[in-house]
C-alpha positions in Angstrom: -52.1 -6.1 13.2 -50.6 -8.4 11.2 -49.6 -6.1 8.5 -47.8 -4.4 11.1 -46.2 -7.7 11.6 -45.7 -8.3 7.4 -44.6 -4.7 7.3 -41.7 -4.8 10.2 -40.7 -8.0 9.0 -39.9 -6.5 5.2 -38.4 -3.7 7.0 -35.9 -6.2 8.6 -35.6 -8.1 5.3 -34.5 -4.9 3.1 -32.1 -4.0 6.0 -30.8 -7.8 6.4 -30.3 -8.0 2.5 -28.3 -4.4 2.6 -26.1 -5.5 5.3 -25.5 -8.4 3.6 -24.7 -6.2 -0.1 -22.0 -4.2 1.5 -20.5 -6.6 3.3 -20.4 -8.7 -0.1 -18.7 -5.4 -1.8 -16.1 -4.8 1.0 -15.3 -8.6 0.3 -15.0 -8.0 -3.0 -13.0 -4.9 -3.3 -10.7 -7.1 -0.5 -10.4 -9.7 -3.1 -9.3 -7.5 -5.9 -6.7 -5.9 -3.9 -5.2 -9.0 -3.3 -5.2 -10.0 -7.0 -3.5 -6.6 -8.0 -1.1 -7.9 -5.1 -0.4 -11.5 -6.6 -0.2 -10.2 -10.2 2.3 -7.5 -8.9 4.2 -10.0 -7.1 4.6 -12.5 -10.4 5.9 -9.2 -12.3 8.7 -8.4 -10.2 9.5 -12.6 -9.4 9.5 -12.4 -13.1 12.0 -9.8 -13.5 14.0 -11.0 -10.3 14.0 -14.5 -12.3 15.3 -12.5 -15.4 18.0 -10.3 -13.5 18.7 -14.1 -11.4 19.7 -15.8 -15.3 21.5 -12.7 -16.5 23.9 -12.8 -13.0 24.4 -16.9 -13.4 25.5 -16.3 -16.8 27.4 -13.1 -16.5 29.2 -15.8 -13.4 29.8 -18.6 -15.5 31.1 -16.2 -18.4 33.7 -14.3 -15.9 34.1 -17.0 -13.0 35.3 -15.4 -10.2 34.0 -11.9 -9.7 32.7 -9.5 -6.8 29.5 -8.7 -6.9 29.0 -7.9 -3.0 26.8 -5.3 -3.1 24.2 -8.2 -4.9 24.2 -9.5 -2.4 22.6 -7.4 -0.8 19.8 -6.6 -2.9 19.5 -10.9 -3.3 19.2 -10.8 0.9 16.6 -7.8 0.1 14.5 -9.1 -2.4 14.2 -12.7 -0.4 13.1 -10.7 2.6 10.2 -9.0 0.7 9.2 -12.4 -1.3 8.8 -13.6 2.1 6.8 -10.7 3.2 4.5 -10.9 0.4 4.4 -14.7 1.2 3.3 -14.0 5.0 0.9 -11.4 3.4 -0.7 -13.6 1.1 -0.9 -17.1 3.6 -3.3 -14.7 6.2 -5.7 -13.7 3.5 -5.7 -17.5 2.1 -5.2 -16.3 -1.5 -5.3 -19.2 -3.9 -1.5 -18.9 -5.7 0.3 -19.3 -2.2 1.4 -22.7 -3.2 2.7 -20.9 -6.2 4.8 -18.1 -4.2 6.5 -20.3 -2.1 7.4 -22.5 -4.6 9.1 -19.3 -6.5 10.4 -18.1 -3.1 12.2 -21.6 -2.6 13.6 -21.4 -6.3 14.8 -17.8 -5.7 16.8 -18.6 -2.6 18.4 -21.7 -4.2 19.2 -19.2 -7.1 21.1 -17.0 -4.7 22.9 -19.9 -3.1 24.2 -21.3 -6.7 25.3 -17.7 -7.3 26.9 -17.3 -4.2 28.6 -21.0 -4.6 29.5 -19.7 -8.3 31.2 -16.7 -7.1 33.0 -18.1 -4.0 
């Protein structure tokens, strides 16, 4: 009887402690996904940063030029920086902070350009 007992309760344990292993994988392969997001999201702020300088300089160079169709893309990119912002805040990922920090920067980067060109 009580091996019955011992033997139903390790049959619990082993089905407890598997439940518990793939839920820890499903978390971690969550967790990597949103790293792979983060670090794709600091390439292209990277590049945006770049292609930001290259525009204020090409601005102060010329002065007063047209670049209308920047703006555009500008009104584009902020839109998916704050996508990727929202996406980031509901999963709680550490660099938020970070983001929205560059978001903030990236916007007042479009409003010197657009004071620049006006």
């Amino acid at each position: 009887m009580v091996m019955m007992f011992v033997c139903q309760a390790w049959e619990r344990l082993e089905k407890a402690e598997h439940e518990r292993e793939l839920a820890l994988r499903t978390e971690l392969i969550r967790q990597e996904k949103l790293e792979q997001l983060a670090r794709r999201f600091d390439r292209k702020a990277a590049m945006r940063e770049t292609w930001l300088s290259e525009n204020q300089r090409l601005v102060s160079q010329v002065g007063r030029c047209t670049i209308s169709s920047s703006y555009q893309v500008l009104f584009y990119m902020s839109i998916c920086l704050t996508a990727v912002r929202a996406v980031l805040s509901i999963t709680c990922v550490p660099p938020i902070e970070r983001i929205s920090a560059q978001k903030e920067e990236f916007t007042f980067n479009i409003v010197l350009i657009f004071l620049l060109v006006s």
